[in-house]
C-alpha positions as CSV (number, residue, x, y, z in Angstrom):
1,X,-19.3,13.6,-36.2
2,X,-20.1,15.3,-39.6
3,X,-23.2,16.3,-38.8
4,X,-22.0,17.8,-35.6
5,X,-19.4,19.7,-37.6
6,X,-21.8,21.1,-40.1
7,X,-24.1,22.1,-37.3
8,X,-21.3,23.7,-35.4
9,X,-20.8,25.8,-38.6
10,X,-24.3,27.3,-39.6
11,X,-25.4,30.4,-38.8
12,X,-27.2,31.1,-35.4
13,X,-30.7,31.2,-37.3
14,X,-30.3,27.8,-39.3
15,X,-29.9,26.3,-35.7
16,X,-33.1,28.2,-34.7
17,X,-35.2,26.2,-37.8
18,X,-33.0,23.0,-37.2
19,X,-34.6,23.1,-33.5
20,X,-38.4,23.7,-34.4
21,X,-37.9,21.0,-37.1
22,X,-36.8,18.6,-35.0
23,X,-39.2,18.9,-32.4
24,X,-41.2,17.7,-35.1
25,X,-39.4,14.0,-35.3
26,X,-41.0,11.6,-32.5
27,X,-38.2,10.9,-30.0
28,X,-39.1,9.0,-26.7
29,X,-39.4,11.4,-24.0
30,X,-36.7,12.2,-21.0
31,X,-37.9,13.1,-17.9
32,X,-34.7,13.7,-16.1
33,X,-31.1,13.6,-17.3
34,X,-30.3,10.5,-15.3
35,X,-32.8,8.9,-17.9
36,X,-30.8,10.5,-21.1
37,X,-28.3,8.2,-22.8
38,X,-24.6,8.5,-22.7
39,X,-21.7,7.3,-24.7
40,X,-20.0,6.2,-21.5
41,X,-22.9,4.6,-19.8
42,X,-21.4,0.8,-20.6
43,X,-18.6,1.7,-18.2
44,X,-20.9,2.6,-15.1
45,X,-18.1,4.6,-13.8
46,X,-20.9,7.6,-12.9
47,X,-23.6,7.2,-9.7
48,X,-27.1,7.8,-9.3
49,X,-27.6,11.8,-9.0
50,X,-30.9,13.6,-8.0
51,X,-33.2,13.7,-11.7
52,X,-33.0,16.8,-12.9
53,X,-36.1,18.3,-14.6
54,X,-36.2,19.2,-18.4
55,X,-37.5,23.0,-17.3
56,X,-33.9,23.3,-16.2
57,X,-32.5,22.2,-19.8
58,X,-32.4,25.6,-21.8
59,X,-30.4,27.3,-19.4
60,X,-27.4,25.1,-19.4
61,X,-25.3,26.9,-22.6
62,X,-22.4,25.3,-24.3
63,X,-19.5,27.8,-24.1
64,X,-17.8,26.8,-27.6
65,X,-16.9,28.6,-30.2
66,X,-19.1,27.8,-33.5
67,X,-16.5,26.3,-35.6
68,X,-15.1,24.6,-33.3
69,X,-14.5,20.4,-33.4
70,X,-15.9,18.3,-30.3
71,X,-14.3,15.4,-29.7
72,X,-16.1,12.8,-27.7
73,X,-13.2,10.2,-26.3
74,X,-14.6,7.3,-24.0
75,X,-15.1,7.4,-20.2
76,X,-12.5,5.7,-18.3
77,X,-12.9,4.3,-14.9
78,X,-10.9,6.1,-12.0
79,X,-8.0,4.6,-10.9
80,X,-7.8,2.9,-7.6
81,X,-4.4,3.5,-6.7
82,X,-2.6,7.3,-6.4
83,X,0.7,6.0,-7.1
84,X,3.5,2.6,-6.9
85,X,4.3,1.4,-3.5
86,X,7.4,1.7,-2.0
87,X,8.6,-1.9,-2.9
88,X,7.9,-1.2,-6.5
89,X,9.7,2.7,-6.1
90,X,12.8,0.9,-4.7
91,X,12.5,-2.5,-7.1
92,X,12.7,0.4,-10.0
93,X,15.4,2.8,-8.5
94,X,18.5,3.7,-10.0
95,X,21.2,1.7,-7.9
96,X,19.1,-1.4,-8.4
97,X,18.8,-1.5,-12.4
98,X,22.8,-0.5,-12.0
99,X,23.1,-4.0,-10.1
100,X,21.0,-5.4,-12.9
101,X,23.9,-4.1,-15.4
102,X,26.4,-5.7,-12.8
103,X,25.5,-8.8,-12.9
104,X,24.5,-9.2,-17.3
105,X,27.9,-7.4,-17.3
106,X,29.4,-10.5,-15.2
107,X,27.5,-13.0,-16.9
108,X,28.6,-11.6,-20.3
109,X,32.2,-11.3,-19.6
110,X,32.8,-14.4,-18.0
111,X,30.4,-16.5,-19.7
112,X,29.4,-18.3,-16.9
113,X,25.8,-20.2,-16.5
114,X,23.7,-17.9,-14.4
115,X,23.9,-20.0,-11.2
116,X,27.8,-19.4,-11.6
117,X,27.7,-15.8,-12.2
118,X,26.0,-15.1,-9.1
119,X,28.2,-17.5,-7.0
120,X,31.2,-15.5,-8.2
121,X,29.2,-12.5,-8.5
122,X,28.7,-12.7,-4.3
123,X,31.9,-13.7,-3.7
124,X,33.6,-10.7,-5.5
125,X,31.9,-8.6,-3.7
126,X,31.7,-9.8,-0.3
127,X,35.1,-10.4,-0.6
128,X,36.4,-6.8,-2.1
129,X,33.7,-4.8,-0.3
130,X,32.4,-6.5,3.5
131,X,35.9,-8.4,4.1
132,X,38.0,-5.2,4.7
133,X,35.2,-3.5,6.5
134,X,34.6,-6.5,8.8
135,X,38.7,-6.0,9.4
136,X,38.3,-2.6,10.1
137,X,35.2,-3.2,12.2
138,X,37.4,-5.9,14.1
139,X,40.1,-2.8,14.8
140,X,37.2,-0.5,16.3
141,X,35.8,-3.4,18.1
142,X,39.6,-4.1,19.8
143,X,40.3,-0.6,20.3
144,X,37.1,-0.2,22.4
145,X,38.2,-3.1,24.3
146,X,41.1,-2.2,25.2
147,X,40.3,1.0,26.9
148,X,37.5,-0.7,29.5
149,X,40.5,-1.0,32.1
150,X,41.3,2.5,31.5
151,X,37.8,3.6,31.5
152,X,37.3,1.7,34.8
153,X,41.0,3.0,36.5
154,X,39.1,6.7,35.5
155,X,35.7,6.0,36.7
156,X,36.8,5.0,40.0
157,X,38.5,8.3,40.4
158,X,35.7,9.8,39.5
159,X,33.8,8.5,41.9
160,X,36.2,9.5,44.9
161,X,36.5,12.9,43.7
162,X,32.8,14.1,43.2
163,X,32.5,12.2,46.6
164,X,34.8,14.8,48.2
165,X,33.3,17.5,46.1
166,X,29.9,16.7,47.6
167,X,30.7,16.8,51.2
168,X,32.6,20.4,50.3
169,X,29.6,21.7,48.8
170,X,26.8,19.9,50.5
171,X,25.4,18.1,47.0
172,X,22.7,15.3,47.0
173,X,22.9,11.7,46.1
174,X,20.8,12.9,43.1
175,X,23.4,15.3,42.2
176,X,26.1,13.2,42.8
177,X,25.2,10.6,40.5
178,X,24.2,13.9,37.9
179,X,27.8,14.5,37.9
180,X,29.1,11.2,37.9
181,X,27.5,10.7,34.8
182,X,27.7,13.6,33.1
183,X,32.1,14.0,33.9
184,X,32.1,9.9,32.9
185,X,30.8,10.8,29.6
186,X,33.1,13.3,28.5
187,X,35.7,11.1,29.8
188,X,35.0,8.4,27.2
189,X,34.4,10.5,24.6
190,X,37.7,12.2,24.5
191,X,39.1,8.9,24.7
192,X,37.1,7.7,21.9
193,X,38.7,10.8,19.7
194,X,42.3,10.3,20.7
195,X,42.3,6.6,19.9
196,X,40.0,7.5,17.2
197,X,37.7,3.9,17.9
198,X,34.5,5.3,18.4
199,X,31.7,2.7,18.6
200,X,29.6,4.2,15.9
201,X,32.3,3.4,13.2
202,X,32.0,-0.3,13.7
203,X,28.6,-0.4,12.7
204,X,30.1,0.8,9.3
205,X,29.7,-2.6,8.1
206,X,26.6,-2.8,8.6
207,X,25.6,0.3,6.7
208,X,27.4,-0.9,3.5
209,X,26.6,-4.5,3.3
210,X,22.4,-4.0,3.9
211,X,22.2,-1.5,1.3
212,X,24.8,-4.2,-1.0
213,X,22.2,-7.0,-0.2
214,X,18.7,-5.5,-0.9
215,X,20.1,-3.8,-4.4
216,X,21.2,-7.4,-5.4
217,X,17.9,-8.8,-4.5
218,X,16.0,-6.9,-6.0
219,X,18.3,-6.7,-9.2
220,X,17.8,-10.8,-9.2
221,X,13.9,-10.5,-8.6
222,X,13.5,-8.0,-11.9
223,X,15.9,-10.1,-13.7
224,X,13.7,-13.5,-12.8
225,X,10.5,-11.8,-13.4
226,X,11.1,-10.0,-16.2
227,X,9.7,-6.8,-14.9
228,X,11.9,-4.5,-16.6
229,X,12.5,-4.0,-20.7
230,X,15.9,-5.2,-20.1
231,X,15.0,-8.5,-18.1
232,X,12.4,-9.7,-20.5
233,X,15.2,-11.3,-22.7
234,X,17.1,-12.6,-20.1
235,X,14.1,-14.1,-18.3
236,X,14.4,-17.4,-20.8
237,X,17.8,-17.6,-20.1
238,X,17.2,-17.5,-16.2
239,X,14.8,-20.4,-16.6
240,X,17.7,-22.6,-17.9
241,X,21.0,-21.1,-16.1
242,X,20.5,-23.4,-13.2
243,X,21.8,-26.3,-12.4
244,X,20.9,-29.8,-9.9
245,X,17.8,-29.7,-8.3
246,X,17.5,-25.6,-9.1
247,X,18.0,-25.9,-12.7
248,X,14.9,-22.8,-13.2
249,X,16.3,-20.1,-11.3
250,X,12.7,-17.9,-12.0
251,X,10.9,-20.2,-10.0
252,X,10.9,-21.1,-6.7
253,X,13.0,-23.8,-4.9
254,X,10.2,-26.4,-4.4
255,X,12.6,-29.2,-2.9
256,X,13.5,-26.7,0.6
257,X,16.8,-27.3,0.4
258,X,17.8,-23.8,-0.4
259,X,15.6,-22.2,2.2
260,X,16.7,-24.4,4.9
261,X,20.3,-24.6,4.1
262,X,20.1,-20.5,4.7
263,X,18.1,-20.6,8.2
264,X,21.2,-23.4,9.2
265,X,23.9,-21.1,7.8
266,X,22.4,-17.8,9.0
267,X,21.7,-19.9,13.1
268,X,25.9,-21.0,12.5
269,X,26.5,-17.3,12.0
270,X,24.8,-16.3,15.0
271,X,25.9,-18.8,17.3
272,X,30.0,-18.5,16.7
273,X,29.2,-14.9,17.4
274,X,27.8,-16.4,20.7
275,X,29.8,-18.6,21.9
276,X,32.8,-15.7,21.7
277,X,31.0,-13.3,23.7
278,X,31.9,-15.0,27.6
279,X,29.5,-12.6,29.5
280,X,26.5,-11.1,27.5
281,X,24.8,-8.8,28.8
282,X,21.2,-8.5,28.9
283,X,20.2,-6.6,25.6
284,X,22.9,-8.4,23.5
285,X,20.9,-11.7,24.9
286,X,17.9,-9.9,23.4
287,X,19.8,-8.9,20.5
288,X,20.8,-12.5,19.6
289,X,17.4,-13.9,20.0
290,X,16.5,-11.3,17.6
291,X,18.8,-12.5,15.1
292,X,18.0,-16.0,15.4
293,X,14.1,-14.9,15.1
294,X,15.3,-13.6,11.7
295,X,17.2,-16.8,11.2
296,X,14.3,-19.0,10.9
297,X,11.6,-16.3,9.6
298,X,14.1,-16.3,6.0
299,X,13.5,-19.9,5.7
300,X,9.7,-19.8,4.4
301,X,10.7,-16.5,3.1
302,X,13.8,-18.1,0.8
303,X,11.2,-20.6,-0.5
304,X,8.8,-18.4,-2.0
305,X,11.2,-15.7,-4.1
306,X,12.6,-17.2,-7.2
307,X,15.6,-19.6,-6.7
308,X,18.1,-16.6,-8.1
309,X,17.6,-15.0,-5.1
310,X,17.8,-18.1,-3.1
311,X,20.8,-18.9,-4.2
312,X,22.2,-15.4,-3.5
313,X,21.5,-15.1,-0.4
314,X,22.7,-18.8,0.7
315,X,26.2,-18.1,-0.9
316,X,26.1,-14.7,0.8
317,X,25.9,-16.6,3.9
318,X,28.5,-19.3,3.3
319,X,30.7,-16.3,1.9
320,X,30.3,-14.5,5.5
321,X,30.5,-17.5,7.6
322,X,34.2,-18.0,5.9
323,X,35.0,-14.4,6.6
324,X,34.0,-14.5,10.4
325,X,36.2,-17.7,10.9
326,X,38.8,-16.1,8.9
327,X,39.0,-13.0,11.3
328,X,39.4,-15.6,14.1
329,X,42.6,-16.5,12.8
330,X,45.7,-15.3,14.5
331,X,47.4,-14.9,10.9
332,X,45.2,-13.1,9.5
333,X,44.0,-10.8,12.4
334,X,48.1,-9.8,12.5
335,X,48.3,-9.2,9.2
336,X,45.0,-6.3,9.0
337,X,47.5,-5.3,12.4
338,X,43.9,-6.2,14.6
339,X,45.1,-5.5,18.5
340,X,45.1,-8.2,20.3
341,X,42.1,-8.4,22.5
342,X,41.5,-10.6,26.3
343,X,39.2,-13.3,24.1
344,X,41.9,-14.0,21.6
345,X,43.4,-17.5,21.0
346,X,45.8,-19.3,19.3
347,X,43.4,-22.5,19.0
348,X,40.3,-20.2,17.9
349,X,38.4,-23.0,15.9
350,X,39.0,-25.5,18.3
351,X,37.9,-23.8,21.2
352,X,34.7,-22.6,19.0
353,X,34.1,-26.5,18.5
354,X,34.7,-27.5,21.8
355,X,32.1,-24.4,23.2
356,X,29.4,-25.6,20.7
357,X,29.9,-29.3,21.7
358,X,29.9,-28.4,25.4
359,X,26.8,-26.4,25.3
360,X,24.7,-27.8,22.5
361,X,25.8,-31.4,22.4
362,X,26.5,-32.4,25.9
């Protein structure tokens, strides 16, 4: 480097002498530039190009100034991969490391083990945040209900008059059925708006507590990993906050009994919901099938994430199996002022007993 800084500084006819003299010093010959050696050759991060002759040599200048530095820095290899995934962008989004703070905040206040702080952590939260919205969903879900007789008392009287319409103006069958449709739909609607129970509103629920479940995940999963600054300390205190048979919450449940206590929970869930329905219709068969699908694909699933997030996601479970038996009760559903609806009962967990027993059991 010094002597390329002293060259870099003479005059151009020093460099003039400094080239004769040096053709003077044996050096082994290069036929082509692929033959010359680099500094970067050790990381093979070039490929073979076409020689090129030495003829060509003088007439490739260096555009530098002559006092200027060259700094040589070694070649590095290109990088395989344009950018994080999408699991890795959303593991490292800003609602997820504001879970993280959540749940050291719990765990610090309270003073819990870990395996405690989420229990109680999950509970708070079902409890404050899903358990009024499944209320509010069970309103919405009444409401609509309640106007299928009127909706069926209007339909029929829809029917008769585009029927006399039809023979007044000579319209087709296709036509017909156009209108019936068409007149059917805005009837609905504005019923929809003056009870103010549209449909869409009771999927509320499900809009809050998906987004609730993957940020607490994934705020577990950093934590148990240690994949952020933050979770590197707390990692060692992860692999001793468990307890039982899960006493290392980083690693996964090796025994099964986490996973498989899930799929049982989340196949209870689905089948109360079931056994309420008394004639399902063809997609909500397909529907339910889907869910129990899911049911069993999150018990292999459950025993390969670290037991943290096992354990969250059973006592998510076990927290919203308790709330869908709770908005069964008579009490309770009069007390969020839920109408009543044709499948209510005062005997609700005894006729869900007796339906399970009669169609699973016998």
């Amino acid at each position: 480097m010094l002597c390329l800084k002293m060259t870099m500084n003479m005059r151009p006819g020093s460099l003039w002498i400094l080239h004769q003299i040096s053709h003077l010093s044996p050096r082994p010959p290069i036929r082509s530039i692929s033959h010359a050696p680099f500094a970067c050759d050790h990381h093979k991060t070039y490929r073979s190009h076409v020689p090129l002759p030495v003829a060509t040599l003088p007439r490739l200048r260096l555009s530098l100034p002559l006092k200027s530095t060259l700094c040589f820095q070694p070649c590095r290899p290109a990088s395989t991969t344009s950018g994080t995934g999408w699991y890795e962008s959303l593991a490292d989004s800003t609602p997820v490391h504001l879970t993280e703070q959540l749940l050291i905040s719990v765990h610090q206040t309270t003073g819990l083990p870990w395996w405690a702080s989420i229990v109680c952590t999950t509970v708070a939260l079902r409890t404050v945040v899903t358990l009024p919205l499944g209320a509010y969903q069970a309103v919405i879900i009444a409401k609509v209900e309640a106007l299928q007789v009127e909706i069926a008392e209007l339909a029929k009287r829809l029917r008769y008059d585009i029927s006399v319409r039809a023979k007044e103006k000579g319209w087709t069958e296709k036509h017909c059925r156009y209108q019936f449709k068409k007149n059917l739909k805005r009837i609905v609607s504005e019923l929809y708006v003056r009870d103010n129970c549209h449909p869409f509103k009771a999927s509320l629920l499900v809009w809050v507590q998906l987004p609730m479940w993957v940020c607490l995940s994934l705020a577990l999963r950093n934590l148990s990993l240690g994949v952020s600054d933050a979770a590197t300390a707390l990692q060692t205190e992860l692999a001793v906050g468990g307890t039982l048979w899960f006493s290392d919450l980083t690693l996964p449940d090796s025994t099964w009994i986490m996973p498989v206590s899930l799929g049982l929970i989340n196949l209870l869930i689905t089948e109360v919901f079931a056994l309420r329905r008394m004639e399902a219709s063809k997609f909500q068969k397909y529907v339910t099938n889907f869910i129990r699908g899911i049911s069993l694909l999150m018990i292999p699933i459950a025993a390969t994430v670290p037991s943290s997030m096992a354990l969250y996601w059973l006592s998510s479970s076990c927290v919203g199996l308790g709330h869908n038996l709770l908005l069964r009760s008579p009490r309770f559903r009069r007390l969020c002022r839920i109408p009543p609806t044709r499948s209510d009962s005062d005997t609700p967990y005894r006729d869900i007993a007796s339906s399970f027993v009669s169609k699973y059991i016998k």
